[in-house]
Biotite code that builds the C-alpha atoms (Angstrom):
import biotite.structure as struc

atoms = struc.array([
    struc.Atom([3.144, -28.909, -15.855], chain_id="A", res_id=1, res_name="UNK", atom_name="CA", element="C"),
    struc.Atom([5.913, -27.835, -13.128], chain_id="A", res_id=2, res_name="UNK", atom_name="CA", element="C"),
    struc.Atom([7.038, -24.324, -12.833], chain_id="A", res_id=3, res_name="UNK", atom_name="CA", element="C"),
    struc.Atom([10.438, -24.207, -10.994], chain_id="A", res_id=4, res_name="UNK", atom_name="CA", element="C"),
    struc.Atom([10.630, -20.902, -8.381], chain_id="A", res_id=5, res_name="UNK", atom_name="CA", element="C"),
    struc.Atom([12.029, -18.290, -10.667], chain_id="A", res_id=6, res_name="UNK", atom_name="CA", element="C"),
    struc.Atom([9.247, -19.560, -13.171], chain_id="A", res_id=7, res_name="UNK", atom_name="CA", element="C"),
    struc.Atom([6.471, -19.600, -10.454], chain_id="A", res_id=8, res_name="UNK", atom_name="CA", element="C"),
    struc.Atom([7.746, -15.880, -9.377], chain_id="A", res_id=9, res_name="UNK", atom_name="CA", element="C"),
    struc.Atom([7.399, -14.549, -13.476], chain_id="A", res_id=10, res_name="UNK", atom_name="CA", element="C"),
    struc.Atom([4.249, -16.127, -13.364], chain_id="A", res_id=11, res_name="UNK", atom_name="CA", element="C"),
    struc.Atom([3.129, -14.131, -10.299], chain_id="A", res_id=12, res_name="UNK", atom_name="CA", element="C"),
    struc.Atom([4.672, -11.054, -11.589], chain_id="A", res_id=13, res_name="UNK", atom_name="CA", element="C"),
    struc.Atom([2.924, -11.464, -15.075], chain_id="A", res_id=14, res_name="UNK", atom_name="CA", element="C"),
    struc.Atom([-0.318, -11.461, -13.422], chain_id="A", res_id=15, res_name="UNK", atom_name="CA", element="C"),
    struc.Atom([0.634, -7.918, -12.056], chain_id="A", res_id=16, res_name="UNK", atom_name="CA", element="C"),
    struc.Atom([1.781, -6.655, -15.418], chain_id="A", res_id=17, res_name="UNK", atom_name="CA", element="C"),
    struc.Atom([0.257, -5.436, -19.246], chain_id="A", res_id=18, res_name="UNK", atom_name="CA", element="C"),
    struc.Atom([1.696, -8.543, -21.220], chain_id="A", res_id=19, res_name="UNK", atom_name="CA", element="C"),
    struc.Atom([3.286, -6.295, -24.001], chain_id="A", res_id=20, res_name="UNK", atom_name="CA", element="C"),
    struc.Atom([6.385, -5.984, -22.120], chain_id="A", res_id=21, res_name="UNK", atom_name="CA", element="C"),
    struc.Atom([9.374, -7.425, -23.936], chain_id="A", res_id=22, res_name="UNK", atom_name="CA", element="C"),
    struc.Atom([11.633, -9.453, -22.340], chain_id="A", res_id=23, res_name="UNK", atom_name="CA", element="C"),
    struc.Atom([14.312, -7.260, -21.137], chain_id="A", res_id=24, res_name="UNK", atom_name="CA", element="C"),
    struc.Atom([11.915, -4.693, -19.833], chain_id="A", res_id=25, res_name="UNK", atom_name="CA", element="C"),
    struc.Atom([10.019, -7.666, -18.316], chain_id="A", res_id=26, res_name="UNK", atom_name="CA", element="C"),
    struc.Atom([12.815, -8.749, -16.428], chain_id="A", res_id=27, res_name="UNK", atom_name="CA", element="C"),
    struc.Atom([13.740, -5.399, -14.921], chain_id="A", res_id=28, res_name="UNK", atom_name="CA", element="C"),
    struc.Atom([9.984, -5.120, -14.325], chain_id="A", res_id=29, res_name="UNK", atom_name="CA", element="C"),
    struc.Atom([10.148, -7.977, -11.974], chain_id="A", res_id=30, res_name="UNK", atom_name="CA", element="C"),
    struc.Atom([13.186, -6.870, -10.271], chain_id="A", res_id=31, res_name="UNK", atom_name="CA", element="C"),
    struc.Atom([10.990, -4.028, -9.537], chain_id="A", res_id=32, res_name="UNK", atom_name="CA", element="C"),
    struc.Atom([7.997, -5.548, -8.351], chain_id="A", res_id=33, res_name="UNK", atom_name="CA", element="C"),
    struc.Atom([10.219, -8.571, -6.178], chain_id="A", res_id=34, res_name="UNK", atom_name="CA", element="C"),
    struc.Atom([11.632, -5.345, -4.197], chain_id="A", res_id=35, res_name="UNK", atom_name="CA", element="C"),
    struc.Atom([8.703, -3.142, -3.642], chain_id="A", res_id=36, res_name="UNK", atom_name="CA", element="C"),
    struc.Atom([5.648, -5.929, -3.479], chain_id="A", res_id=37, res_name="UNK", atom_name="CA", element="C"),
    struc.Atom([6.071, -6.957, 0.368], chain_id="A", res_id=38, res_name="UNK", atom_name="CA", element="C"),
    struc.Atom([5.762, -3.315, 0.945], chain_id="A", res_id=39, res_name="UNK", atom_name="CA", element="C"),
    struc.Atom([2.745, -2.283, -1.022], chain_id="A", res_id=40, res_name="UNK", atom_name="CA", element="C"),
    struc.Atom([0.906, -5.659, 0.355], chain_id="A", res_id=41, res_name="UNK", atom_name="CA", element="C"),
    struc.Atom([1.229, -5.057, 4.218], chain_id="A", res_id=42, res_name="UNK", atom_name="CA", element="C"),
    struc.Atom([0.421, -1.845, 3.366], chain_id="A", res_id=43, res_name="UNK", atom_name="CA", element="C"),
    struc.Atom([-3.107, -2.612, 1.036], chain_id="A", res_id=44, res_name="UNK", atom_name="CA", element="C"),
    struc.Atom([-3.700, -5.583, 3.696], chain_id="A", res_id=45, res_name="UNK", atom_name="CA", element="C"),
    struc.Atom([-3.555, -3.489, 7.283], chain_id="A", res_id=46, res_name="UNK", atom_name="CA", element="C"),
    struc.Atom([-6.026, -0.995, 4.798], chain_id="A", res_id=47, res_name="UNK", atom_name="CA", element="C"),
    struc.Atom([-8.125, -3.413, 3.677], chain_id="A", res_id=48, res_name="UNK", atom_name="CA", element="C"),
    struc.Atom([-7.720, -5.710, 6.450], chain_id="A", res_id=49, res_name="UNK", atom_name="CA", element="C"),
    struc.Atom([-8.720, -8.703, 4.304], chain_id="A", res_id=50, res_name="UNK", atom_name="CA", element="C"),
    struc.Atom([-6.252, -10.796, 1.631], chain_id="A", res_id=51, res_name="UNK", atom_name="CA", element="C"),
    struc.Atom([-8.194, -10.556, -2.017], chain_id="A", res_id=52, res_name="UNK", atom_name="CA", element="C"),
    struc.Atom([-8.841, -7.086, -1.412], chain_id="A", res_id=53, res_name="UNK", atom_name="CA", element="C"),
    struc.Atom([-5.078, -6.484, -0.446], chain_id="A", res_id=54, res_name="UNK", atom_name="CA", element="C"),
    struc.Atom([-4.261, -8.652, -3.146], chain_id="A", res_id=55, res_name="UNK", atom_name="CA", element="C"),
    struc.Atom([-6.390, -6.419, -5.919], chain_id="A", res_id=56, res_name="UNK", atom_name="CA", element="C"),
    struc.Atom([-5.106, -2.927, -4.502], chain_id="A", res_id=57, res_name="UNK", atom_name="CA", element="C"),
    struc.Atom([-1.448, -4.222, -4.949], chain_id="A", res_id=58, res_name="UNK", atom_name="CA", element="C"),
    struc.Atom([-2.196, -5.513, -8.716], chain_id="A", res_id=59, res_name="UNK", atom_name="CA", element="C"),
    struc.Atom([-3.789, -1.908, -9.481], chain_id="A", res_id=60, res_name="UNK", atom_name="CA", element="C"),
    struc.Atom([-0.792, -0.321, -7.628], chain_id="A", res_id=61, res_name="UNK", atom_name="CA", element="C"),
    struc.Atom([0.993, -2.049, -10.144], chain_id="A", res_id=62, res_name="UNK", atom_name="CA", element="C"),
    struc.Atom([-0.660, -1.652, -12.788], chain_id="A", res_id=63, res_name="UNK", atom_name="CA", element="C"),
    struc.Atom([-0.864, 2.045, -12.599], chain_id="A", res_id=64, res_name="UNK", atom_name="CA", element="C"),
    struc.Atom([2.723, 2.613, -11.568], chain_id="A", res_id=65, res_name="UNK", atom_name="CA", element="C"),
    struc.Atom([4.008, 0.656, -15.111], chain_id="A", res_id=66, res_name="UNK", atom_name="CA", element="C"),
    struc.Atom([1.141, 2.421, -17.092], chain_id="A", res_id=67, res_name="UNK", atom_name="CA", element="C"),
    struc.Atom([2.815, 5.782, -16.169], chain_id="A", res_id=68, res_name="UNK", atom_name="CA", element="C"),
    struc.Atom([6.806, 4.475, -16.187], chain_id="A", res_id=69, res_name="UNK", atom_name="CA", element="C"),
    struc.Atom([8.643, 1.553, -17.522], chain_id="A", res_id=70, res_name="UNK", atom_name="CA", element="C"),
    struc.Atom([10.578, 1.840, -14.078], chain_id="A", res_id=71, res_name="UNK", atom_name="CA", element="C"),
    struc.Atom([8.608, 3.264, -11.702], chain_id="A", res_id=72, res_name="UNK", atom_name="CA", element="C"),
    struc.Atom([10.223, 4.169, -8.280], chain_id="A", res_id=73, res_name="UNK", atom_name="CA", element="C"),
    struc.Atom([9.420, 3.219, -5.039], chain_id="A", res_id=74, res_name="UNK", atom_name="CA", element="C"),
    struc.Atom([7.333, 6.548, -4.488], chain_id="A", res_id=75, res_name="UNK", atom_name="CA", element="C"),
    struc.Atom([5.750, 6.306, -7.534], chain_id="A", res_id=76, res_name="UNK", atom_name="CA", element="C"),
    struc.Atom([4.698, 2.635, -6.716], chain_id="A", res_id=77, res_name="UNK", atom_name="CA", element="C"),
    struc.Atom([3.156, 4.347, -3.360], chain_id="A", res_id=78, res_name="UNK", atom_name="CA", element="C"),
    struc.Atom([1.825, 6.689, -5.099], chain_id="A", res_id=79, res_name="UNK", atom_name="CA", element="C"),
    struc.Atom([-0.166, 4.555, -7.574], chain_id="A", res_id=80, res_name="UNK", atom_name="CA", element="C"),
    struc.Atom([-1.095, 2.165, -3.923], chain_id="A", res_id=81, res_name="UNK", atom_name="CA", element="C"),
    struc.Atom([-2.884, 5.426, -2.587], chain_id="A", res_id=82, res_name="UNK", atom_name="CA", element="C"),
    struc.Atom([-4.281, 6.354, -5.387], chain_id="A", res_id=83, res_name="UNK", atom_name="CA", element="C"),
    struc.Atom([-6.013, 2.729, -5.145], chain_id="A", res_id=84, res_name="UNK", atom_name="CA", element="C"),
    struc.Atom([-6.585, 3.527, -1.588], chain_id="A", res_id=85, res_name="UNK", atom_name="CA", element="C"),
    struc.Atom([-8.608, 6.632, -2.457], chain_id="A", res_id=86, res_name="UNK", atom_name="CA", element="C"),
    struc.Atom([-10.860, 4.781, -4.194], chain_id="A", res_id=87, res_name="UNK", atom_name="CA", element="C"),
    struc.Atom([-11.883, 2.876, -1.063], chain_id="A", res_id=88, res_name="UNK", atom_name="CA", element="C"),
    struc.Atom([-11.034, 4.767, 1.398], chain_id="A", res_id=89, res_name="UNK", atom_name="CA", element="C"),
    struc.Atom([-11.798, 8.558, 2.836], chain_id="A", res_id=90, res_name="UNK", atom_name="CA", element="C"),
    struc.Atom([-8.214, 9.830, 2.954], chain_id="A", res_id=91, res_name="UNK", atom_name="CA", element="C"),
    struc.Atom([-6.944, 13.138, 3.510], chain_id="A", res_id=92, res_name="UNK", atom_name="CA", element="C"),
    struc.Atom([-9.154, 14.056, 5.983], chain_id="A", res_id=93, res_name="UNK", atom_name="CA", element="C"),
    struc.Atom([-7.519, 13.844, 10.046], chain_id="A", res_id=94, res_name="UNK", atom_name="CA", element="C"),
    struc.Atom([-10.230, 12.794, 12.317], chain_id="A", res_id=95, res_name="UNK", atom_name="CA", element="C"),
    struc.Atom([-8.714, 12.165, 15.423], chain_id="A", res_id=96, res_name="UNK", atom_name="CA", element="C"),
    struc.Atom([-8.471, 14.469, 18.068], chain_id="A", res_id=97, res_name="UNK", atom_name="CA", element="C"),
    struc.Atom([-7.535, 12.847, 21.077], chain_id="A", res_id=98, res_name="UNK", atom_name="CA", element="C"),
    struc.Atom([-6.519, 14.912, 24.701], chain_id="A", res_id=99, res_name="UNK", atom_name="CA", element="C"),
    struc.Atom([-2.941, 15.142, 25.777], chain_id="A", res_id=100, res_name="UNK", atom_name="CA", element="C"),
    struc.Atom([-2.498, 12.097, 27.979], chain_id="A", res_id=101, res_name="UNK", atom_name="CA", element="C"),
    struc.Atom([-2.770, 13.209, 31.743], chain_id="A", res_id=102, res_name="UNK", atom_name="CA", element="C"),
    struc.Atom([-1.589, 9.321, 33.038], chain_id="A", res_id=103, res_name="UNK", atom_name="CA", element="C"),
    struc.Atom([0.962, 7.140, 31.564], chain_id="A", res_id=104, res_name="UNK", atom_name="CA", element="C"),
    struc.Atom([-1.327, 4.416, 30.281], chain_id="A", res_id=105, res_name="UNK", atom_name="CA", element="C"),
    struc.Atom([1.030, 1.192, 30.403], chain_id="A", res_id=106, res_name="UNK", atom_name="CA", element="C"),
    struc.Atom([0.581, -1.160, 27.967], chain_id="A", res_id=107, res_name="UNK", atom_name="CA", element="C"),
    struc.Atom([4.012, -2.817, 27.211], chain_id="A", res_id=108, res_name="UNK", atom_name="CA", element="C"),
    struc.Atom([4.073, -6.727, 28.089], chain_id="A", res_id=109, res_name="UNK", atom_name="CA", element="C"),
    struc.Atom([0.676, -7.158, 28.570], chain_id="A", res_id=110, res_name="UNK", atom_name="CA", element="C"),
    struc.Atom([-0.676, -7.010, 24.789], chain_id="A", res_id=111, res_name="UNK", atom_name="CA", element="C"),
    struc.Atom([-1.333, -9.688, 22.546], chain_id="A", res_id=112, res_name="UNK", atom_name="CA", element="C"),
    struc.Atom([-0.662, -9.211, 18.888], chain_id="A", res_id=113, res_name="UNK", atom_name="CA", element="C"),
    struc.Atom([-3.884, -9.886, 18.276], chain_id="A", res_id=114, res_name="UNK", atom_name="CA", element="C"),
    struc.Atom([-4.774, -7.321, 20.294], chain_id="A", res_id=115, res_name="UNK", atom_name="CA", element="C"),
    struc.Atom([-2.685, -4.571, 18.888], chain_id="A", res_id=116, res_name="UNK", atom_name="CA", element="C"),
    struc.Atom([-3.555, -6.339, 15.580], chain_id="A", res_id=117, res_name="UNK", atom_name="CA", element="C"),
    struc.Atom([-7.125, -5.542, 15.977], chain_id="A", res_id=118, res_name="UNK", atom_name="CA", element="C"),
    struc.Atom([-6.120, -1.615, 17.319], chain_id="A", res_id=119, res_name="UNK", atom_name="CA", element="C"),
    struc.Atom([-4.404, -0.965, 14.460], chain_id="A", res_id=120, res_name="UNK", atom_name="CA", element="C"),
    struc.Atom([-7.557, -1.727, 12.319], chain_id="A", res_id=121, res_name="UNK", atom_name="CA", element="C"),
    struc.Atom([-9.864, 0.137, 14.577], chain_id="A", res_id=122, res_name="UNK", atom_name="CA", element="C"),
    struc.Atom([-8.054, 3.460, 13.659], chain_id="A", res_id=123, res_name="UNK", atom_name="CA", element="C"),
    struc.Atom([-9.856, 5.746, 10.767], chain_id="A", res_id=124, res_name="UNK", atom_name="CA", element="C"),
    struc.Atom([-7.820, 5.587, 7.465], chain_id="A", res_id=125, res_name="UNK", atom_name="CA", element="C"),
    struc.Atom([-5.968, 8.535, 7.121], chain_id="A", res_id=126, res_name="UNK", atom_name="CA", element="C"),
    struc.Atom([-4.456, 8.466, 10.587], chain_id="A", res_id=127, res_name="UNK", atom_name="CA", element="C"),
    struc.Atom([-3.832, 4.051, 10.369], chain_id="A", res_id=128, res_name="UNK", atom_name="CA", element="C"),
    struc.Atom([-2.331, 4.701, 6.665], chain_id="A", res_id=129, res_name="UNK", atom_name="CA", element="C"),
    struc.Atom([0.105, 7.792, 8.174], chain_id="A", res_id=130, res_name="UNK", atom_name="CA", element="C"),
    struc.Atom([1.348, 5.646, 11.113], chain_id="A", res_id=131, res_name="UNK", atom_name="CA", element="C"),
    struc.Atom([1.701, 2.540, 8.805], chain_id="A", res_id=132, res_name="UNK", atom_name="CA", element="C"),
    struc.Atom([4.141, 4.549, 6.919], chain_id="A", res_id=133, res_name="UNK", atom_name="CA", element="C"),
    struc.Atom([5.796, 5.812, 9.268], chain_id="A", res_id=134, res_name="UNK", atom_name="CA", element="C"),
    struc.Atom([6.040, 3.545, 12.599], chain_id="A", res_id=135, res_name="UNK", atom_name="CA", element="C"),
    struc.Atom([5.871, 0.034, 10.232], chain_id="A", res_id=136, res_name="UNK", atom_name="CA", element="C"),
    struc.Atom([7.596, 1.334, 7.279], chain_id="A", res_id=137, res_name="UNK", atom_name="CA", element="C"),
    struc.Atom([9.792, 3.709, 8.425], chain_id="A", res_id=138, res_name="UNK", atom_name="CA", element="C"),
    struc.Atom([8.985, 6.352, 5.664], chain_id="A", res_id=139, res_name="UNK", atom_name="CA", element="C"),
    struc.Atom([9.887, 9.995, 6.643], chain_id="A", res_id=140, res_name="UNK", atom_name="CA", element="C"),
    struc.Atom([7.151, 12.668, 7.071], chain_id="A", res_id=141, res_name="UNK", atom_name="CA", element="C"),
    struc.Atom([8.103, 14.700, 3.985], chain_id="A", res_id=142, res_name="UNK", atom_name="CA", element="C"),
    struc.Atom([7.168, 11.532, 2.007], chain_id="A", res_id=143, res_name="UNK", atom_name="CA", element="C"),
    struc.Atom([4.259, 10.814, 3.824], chain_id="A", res_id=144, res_name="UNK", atom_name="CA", element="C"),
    struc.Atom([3.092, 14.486, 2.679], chain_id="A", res_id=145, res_name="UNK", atom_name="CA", element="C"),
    struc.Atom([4.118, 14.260, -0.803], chain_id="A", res_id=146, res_name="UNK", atom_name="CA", element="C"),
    struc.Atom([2.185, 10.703, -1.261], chain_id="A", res_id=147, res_name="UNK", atom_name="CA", element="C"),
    struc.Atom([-1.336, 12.004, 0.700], chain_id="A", res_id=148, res_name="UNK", atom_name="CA", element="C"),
    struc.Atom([-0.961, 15.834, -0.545], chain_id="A", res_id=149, res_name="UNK", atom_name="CA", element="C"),
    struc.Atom([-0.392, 16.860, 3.524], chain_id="A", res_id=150, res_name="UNK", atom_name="CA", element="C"),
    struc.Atom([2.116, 18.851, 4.832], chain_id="A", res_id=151, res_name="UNK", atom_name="CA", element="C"),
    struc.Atom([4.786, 17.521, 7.192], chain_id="A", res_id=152, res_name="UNK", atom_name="CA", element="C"),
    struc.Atom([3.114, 18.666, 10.143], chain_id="A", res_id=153, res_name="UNK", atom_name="CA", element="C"),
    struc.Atom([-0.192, 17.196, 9.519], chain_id="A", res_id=154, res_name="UNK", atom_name="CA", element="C"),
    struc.Atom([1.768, 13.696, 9.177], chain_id="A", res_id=155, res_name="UNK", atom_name="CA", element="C"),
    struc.Atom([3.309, 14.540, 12.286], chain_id="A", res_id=156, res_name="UNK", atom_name="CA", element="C"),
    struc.Atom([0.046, 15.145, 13.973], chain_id="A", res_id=157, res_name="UNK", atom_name="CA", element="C"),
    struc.Atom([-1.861, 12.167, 12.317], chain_id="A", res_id=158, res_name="UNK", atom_name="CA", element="C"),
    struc.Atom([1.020, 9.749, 13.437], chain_id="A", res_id=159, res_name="UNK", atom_name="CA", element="C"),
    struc.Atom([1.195, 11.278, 16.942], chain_id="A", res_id=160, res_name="UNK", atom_name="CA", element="C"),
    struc.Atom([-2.913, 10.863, 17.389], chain_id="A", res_id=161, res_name="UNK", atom_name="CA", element="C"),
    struc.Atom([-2.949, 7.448, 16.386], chain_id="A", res_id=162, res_name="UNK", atom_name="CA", element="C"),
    struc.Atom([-0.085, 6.367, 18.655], chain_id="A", res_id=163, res_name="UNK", atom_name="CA", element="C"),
    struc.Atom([-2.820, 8.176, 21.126], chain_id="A", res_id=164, res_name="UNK", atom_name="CA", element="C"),
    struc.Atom([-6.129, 6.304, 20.208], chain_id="A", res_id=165, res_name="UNK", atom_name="CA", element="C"),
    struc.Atom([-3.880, 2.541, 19.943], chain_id="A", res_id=166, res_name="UNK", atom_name="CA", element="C"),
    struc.Atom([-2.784, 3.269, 23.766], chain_id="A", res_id=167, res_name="UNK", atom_name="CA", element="C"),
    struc.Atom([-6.419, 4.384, 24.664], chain_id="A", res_id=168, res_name="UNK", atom_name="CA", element="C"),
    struc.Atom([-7.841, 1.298, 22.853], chain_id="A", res_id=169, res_name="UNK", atom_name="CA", element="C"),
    struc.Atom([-5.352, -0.868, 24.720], chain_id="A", res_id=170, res_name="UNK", atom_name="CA", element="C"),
    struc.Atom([-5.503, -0.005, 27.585], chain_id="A", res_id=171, res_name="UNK", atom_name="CA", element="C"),
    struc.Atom([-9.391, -0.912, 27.643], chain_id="A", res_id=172, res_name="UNK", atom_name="CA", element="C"),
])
């Protein structure tokens, strides 16, 4: 049996969803999930730093986000993805503390991706999950604070240590 694309795609999305949605809510459900699941997997994969496990996290991100609204937003979609987080992950708690830089440590041109690749999944999981959001996503801090229960300034500081710690890390 052949599935054409928008077939294969329902398929996909019906793996992510209770089956007892009718049709019309299972169509808006996938208009949903086509425009917030690129999202929620970088973010469960740079977390998880491993494809099943990204791939479970964004089904339960899913899952949770429909069990609480036939439409869920793009927050509450985040919302239910750190929720999932929290179960693997200490978050909540910022552990950096790096010292003010003193020299400009220059590491533009000379870094692989691989290398900043690898950086990025060094840092502890508040402070990579903050600067995910915000320097890869592009969320704003007073979302970042609302989704991990923080106040703006903590994101701020979280964000601004881990930018810290990559530069130290590449520069080795």
């Amino acid at each position: 049996m052949s599935l054409s694309t928008g077939d294969a795609r329902m398929f996909g999305l019906a793996r992510y969803l209770p089956a007892v949605l009718s049709q019309g809510r299972m169509e808006r459900a996938r208009e949903i999930y086509e425009q917030n699941r690129h999202r929620i997997y970088s973010l469960a994969f740079w977390m998880a730093d491993n494809e099943l496990a990204a791939e479970e996290l964004m089904k339960q991100a899913f899952y949770g986000a429909f069990a609480h609204s036939d439409e869920p937003s793009a927050e509450d979609i985040d919302r239910a993805l750190v929720n999932e987080l929290r179960t693997c992950f200490e978050l909540g708690t910022l552990t950096l503390d790096c010292s003010p830089c003193e020299r400009v440590l220059n590491v533009r041109g000379n870094v692989l991706r691989v290398e900043l690749e690898r950086a990025v999944i060094q840092l502890p999981h508040t402070e990579k999950l903050i600067f995910l959001m915000h320097d890869v996503e592009g969320y704003e801090h007073d979302r970042i604070a609302r989704l991990l229960g923080a106040t703006q300034d903590e994101s701020r500081r979280g964000v601004h240590q881990a930018r810290l710690r990559l530069r130290e890390l590449l520069a080795k």
